[in-house]
C-alpha positions in Angstrom: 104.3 134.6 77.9 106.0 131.4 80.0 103.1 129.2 81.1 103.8 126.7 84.0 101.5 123.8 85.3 101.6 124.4 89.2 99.9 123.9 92.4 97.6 127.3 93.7 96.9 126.4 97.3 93.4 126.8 98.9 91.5 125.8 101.8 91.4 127.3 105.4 94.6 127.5 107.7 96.2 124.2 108.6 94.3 122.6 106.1 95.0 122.8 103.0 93.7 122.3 99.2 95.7 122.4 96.3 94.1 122.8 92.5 96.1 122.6 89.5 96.6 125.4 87.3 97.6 126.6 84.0 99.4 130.1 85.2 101.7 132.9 83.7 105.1 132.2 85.3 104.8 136.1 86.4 101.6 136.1 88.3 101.5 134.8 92.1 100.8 131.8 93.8 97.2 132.3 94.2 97.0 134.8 91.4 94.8 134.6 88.6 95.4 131.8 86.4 94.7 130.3 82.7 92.6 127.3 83.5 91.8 125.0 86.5 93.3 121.8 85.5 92.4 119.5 88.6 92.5 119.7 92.6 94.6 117.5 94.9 94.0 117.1 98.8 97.2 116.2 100.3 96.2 114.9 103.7 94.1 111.9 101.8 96.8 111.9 98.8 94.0 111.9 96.6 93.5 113.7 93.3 90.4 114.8 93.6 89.3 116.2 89.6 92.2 115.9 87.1 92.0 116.9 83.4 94.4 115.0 81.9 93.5 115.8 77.9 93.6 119.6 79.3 96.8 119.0 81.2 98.2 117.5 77.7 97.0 120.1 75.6 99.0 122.6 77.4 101.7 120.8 77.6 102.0 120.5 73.5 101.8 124.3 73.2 104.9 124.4 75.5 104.2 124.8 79.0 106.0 123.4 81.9 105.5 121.4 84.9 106.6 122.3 88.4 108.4 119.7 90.5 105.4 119.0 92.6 102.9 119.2 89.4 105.1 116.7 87.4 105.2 114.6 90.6 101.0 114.4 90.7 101.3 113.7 87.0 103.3 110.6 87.7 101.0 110.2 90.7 97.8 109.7 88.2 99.3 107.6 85.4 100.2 105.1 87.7 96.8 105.0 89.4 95.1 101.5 88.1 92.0 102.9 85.6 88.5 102.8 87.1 86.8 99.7 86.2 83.2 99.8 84.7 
């Protein structure tokens, strides 16, 4: 089984809402997947949850990022970290 990191679209029409997944590379775009590894709202550009140590984990047992996925990856390492 191929396991890809990759955006599942939700949200109502004209709006959408993206959440990151962990998903066989067979199933569909909104299909069932592994895990829920964060969401993303594009019109704000905001990651919303993201599970990096998850995200990392699945990457070590061999899965790969989609264009866009690797692209919101980048997106949250460069984000400055929260201050306390």
């Amino acid at each position: 089984m191929s396991v890809k990191i990759r955006l599942s679209r939700c949200g109502r029409k004209k709006r959408p809402f993206f959440r990151l997944v962990a998903i066989d590379t067979r199933k569909k775009r909104d299909g069932a997947y592994l895990e829920n590894l964060g969401t993303y709202d594009p019109f704000s550009h905001e990651l919303i949850q993201f599970h990096k140590e998850r995200i990392d984990h699945w990457l070590s047992v061999g899965a790969l990022f989609t264009d866009s996925a690797a692209k919101l990856y980048k997106m949250h390492s460069k984000q400055k970290p929260a201050a306390k």
